[in-house]
LODOSE-675590 format. One line per field, with one value per residue: x, y, z of N, C-alpha, C in turn; residue number from 0. Coordinates in steps of 0.05 Angstrom, whole numbers, padded with zeros to 5 digits. Layout:
REM residues N
n_px = c(X_...)
n_py = c(Y_...)
n_pz = c(Z_...)
ca_px = c(X_...)
ca_py = c(Y_...)
ca_pz = c(Z_...)
c_px = c(X_...)
c_py = c(Y_...)
c_pz = c(Z_...)
n = c(NUM_...)
REM end
This chain:
REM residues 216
n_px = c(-00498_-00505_-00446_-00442_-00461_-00436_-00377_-00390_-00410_-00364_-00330_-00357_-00353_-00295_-00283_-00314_-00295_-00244_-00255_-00267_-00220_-00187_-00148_-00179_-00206_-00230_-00271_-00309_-00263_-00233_-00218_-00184_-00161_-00135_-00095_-00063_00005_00030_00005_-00001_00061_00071_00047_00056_00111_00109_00082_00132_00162_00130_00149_00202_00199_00176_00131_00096_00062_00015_00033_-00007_-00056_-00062_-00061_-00113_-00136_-00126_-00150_-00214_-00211_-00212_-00253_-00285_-00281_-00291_-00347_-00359_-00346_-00373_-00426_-00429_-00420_-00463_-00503_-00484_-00469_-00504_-00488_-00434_-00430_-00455_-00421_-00369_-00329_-00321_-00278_-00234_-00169_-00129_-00073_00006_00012_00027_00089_00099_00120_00107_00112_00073_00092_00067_00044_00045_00026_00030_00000_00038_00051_00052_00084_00101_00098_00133_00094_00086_00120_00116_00167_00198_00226_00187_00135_00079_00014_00036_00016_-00029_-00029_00018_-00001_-00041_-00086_-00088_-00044_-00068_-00110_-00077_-00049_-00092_-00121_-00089_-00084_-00100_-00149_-00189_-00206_-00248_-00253_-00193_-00206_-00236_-00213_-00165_-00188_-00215_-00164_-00138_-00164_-00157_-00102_-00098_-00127_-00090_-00056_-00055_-00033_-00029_-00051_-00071_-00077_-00056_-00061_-00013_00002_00056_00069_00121_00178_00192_00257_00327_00364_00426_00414_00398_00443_00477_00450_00407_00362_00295_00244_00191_00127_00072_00031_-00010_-00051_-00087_-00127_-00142_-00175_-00174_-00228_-00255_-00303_-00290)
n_py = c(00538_00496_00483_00522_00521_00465_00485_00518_00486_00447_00496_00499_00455_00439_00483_00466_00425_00442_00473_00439_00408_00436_00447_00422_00414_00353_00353_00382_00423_00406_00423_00390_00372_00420_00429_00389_00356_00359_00394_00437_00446_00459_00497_00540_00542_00563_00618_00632_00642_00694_00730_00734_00767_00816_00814_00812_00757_00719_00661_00623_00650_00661_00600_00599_00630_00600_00554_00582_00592_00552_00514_00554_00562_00504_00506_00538_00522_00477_00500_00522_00472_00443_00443_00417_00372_00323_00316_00310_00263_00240_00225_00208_00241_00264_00255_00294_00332_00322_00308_00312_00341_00359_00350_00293_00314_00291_00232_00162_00121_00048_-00018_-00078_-00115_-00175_-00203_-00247_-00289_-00247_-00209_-00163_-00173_-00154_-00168_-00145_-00099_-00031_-00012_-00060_-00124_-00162_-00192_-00202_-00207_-00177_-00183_-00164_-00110_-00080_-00082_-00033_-00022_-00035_00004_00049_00052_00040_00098_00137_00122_00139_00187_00253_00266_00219_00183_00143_00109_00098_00064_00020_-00005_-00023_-00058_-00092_-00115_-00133_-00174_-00206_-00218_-00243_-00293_-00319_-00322_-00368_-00364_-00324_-00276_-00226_-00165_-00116_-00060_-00005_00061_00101_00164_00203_00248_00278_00270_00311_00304_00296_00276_00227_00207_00205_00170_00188_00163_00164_00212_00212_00239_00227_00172_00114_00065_00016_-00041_-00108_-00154_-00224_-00261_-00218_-00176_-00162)
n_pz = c(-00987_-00958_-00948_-00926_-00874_-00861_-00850_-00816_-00774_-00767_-00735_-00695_-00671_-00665_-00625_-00585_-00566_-00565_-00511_-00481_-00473_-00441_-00386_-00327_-00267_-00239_-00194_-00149_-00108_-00037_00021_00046_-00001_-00019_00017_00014_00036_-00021_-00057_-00031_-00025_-00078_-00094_-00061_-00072_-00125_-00106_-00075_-00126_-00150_-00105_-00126_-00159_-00145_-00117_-00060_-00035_00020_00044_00060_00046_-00011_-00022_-00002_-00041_-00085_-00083_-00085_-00137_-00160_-00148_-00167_-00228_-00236_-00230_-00258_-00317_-00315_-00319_-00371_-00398_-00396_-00436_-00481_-00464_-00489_-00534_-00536_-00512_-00543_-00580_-00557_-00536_-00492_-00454_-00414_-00412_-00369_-00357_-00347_-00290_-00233_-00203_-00151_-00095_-00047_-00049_-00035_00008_-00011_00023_00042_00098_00143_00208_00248_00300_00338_00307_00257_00195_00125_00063_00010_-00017_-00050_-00067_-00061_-00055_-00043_-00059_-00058_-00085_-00131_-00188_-00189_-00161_-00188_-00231_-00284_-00271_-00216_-00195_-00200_-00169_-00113_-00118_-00116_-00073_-00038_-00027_00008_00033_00014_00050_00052_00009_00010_00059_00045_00003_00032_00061_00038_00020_00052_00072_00024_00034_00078_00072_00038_00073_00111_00173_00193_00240_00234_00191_00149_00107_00084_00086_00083_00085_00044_00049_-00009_-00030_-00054_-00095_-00084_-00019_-00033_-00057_-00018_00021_00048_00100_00082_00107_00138_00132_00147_00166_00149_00174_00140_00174_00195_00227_00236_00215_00222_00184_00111)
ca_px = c(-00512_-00492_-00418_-00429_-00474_-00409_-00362_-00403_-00414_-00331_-00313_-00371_-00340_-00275_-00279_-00329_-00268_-00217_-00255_-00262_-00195_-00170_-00149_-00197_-00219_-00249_-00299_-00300_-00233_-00239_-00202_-00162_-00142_-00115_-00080_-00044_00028_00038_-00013_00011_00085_00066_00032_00081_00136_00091_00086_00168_00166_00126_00163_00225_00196_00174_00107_00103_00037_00018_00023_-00040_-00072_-00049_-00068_-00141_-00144_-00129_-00182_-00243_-00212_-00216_-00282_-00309_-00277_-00300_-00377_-00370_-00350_-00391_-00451_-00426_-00415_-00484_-00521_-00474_-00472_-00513_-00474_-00407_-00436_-00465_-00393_-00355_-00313_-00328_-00256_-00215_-00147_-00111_-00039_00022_-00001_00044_00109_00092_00142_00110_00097_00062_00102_00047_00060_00015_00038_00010_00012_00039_00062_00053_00099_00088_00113_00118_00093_00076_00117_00116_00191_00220_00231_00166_00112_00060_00000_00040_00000_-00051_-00019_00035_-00012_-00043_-00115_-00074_-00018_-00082_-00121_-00066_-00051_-00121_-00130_-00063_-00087_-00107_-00178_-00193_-00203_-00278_-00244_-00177_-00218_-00259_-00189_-00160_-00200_-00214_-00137_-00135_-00186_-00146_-00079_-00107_-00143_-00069_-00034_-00075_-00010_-00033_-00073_-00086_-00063_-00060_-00044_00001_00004_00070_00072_00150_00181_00216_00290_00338_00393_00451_00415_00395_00471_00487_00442_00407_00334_00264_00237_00159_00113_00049_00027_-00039_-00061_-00123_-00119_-00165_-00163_-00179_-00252_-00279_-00316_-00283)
ca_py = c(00537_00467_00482_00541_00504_00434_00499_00527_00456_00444_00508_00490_00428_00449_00504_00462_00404_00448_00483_00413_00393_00455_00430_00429_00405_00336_00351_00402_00416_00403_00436_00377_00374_00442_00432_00364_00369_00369_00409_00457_00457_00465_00529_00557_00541_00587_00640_00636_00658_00715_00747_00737_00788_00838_00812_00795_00748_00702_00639_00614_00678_00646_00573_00592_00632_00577_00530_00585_00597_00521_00512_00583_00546_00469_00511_00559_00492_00452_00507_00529_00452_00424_00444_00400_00338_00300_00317_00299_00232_00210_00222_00198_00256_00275_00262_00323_00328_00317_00308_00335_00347_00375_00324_00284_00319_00269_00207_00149_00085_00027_-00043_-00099_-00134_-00197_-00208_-00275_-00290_-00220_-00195_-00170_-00186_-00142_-00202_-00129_-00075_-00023_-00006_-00069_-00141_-00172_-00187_-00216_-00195_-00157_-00188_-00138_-00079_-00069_-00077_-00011_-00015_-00035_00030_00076_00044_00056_00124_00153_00120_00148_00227_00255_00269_00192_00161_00128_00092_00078_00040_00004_-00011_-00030_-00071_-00117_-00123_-00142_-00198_-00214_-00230_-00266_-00321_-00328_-00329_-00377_-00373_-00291_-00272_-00199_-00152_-00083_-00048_00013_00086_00113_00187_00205_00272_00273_00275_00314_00285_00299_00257_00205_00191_00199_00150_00182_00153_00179_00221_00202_00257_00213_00145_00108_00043_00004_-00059_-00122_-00176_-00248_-00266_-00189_-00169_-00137)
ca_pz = c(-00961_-00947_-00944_-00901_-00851_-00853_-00835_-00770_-00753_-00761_-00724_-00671_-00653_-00657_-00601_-00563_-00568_-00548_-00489_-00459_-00465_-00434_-00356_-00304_-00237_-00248_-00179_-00136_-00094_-00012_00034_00045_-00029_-00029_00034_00022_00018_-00046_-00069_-00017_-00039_-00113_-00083_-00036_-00100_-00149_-00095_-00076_-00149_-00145_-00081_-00133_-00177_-00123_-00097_-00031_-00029_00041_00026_00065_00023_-00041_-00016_00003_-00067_-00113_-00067_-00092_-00153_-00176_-00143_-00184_-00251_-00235_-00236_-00292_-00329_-00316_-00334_-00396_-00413_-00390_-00461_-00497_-00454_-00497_-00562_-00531_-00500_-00564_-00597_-00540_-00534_-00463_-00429_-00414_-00410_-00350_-00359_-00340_-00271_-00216_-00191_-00131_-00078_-00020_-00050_-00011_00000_-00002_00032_00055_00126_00155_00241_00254_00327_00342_00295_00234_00166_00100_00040_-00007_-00023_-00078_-00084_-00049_-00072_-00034_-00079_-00050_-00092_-00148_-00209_-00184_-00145_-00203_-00263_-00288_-00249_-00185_-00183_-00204_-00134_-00097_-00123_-00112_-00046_-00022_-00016_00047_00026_00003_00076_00052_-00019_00022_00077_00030_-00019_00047_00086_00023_00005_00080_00077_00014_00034_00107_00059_00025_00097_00143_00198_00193_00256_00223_00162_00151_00087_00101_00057_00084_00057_00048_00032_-00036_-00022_-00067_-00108_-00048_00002_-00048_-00063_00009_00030_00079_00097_00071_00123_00137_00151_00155_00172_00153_00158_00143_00195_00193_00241_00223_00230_00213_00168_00102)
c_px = c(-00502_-00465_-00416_-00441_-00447_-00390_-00369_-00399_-00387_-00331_-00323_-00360_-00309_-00268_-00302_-00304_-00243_-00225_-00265_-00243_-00171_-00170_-00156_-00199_-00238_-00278_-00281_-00279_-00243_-00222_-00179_-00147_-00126_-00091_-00065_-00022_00034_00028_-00003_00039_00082_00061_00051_00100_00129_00098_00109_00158_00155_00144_00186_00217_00178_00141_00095_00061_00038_00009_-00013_-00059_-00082_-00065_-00105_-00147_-00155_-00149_-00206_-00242_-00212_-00241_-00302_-00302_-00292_-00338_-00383_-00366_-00370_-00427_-00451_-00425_-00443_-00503_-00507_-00459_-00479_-00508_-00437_-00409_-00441_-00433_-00369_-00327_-00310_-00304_-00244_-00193_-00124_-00088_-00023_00020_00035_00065_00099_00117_00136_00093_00097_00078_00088_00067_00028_00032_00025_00030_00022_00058_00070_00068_00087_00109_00108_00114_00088_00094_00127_00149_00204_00214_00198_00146_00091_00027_00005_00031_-00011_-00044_00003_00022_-00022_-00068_-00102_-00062_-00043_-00103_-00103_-00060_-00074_-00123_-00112_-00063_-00101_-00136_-00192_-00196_-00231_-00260_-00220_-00189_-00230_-00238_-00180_-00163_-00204_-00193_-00126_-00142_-00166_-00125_-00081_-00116_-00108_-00045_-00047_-00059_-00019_-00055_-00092_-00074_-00073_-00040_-00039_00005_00023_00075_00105_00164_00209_00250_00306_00356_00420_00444_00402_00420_00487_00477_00423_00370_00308_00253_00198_00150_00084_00049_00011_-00041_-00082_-00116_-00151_-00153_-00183_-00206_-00265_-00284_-00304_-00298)
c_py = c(00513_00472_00504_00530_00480_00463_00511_00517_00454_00464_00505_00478_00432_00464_00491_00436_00419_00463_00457_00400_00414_00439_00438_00407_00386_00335_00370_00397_00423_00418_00416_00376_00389_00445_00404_00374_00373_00382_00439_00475_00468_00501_00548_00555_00567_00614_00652_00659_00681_00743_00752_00762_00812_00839_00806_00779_00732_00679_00626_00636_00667_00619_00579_00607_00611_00563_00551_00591_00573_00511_00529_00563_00530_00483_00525_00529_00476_00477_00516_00494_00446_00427_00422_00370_00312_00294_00306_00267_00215_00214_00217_00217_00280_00269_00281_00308_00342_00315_00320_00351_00350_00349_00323_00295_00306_00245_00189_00121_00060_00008_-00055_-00115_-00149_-00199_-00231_-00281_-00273_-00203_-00185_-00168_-00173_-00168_-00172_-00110_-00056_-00023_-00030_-00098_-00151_-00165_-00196_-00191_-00172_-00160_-00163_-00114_-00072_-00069_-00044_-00005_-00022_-00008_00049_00068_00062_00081_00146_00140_00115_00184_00229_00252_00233_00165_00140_00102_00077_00057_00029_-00019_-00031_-00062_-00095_-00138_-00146_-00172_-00216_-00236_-00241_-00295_-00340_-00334_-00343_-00382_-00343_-00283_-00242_-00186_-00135_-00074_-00013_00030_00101_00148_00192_00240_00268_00282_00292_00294_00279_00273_00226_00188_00187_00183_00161_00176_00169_00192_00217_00218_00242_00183_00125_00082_00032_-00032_-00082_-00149_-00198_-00253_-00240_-00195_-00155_-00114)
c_pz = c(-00945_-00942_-00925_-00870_-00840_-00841_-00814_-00760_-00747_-00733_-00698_-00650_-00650_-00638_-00580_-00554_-00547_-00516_-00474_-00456_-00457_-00396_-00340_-00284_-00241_-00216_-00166_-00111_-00061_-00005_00041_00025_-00024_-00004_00037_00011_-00005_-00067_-00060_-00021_-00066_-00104_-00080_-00053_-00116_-00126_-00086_-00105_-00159_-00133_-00109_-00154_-00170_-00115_-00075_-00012_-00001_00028_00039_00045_00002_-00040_-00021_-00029_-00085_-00104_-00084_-00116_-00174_-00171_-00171_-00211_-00252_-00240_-00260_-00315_-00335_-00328_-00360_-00415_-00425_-00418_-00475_-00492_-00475_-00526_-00556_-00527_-00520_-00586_-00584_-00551_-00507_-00441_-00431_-00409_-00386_-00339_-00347_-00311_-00253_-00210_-00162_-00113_-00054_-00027_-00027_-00016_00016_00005_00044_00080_00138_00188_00236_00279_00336_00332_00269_00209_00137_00080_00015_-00007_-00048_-00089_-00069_-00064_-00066_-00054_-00081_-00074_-00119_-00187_-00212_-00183_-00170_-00230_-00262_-00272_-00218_-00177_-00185_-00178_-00116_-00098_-00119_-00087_-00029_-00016_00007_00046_00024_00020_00068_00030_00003_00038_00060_00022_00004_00062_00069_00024_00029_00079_00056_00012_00062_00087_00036_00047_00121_00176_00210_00218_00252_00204_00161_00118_00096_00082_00080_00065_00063_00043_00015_-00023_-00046_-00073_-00087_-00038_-00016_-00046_-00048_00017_00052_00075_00092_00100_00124_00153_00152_00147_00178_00147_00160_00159_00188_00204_00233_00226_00226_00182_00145_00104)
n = c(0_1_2_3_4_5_6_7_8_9_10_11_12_13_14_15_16_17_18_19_20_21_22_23_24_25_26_27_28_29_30_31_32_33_34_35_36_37_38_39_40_41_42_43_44_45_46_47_48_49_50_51_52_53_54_55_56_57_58_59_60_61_62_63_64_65_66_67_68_69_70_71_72_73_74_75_76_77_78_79_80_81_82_83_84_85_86_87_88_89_90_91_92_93_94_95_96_97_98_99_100_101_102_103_104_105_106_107_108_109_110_111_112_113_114_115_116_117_118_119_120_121_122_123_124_125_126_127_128_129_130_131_132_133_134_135_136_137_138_139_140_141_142_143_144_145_146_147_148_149_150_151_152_153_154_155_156_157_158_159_160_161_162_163_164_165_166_167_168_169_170_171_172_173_174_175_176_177_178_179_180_181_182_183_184_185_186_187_188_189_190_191_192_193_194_195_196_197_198_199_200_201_202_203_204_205_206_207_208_209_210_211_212_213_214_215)
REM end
């Protein structure tokens, strides 16, 4: 009796294990999500690949699919989980698995710039020598800031992230009359124009601004 009761319990947890580390939608998906570029290309890539094997889907079609069909998931989830909340929590086995997630085809290129006699001045940036602040911004809780409050969706966190980093690097430049941290989005380049040289093309351009004397 006892050994068949330890084998339920095993196979229990075992299929309650693996249907939480199957990959899901950590909150429900916005309409911005599913429409940032690179959520978008990912999309419109998959559906190319369709057409090649004689289906001829629209991509907006396709696009607004996957949006109700990660929403319908992120709920059936979460109601099939909710009995076993308080058995995962007390065995701290409640993260899913995330990984492996789509390639960034328009990453964001951060920078921090201080005014100073109306000019302004990069002292921050991610891929260049300037390192004003790169203790922080290049450790592992810094790149995962900027990375989450570099999607389109994420304008409340960026301003917040922002407006601090702002206040930040004014109290380390007292010549600085204002500072603005800057989320360049870029579109991925192939290999060609990499080795040609030719420049990153910037389809958007956001920054959080804070002049001397405000308020973070």
């Amino acid at each position: 009796m006892k050994r068949a009761l330890r084998d339920a319990w095993i196979a229990a947890h075992v299929t309650l294990i693996t249907f939480m580390a199957l990959p899901a939608v950590s909150r429900p998906v916005s309409k911005s999500d599913i429409w940032d570029p690179t959520v978008r290309a990912e999309i419109v890539g998959w559906a190319s690949t369709l057409r090649r094997h004689g289906y001829r889907p629209n991509n907006d079609r396709v696009i607004e699919g996957v949006w109700e069909v990660a929403n319908l998931a992120h709920k059936g989830r979460a109601v099939v989980l909710a009995p076993f909340d308080p058995y995962s929590r007390w065995l701290g086995t409640w993260q899913a698995w995330r990984m492996f997630v789509a390639p960034q085809r328009f990453p964001v290129r951060f920078s921090v710039e201080v005014q100073v006699q109306g000019l302004w001045r990069v002292v921050y940036r991610d891929v260049g020598p300037e390192s004003w602040g790169a203790d922080l911004l290049r450790g592992e809780r810094g790149r995962s800031l900027v990375f989450s409050t570099g999607w389109t969706g994420a304008q409340m966190g960026r301003e917040r992230f922002g407006r601090w980093l702002a206040n930040e690097v004014l109290g380390d430049h007292p010549e600085a009359t204002a500072a603005r941290v800057r989320y360049q989005r870029v579109a991925l380049r192939p290999p060609a124009d990499v080795i040609a040289g030719t420049p990153e093309r910037v389809t958007d351009d956001v920054s959080v601004m804070l002049l001397r004397g405000e308020a973070p």
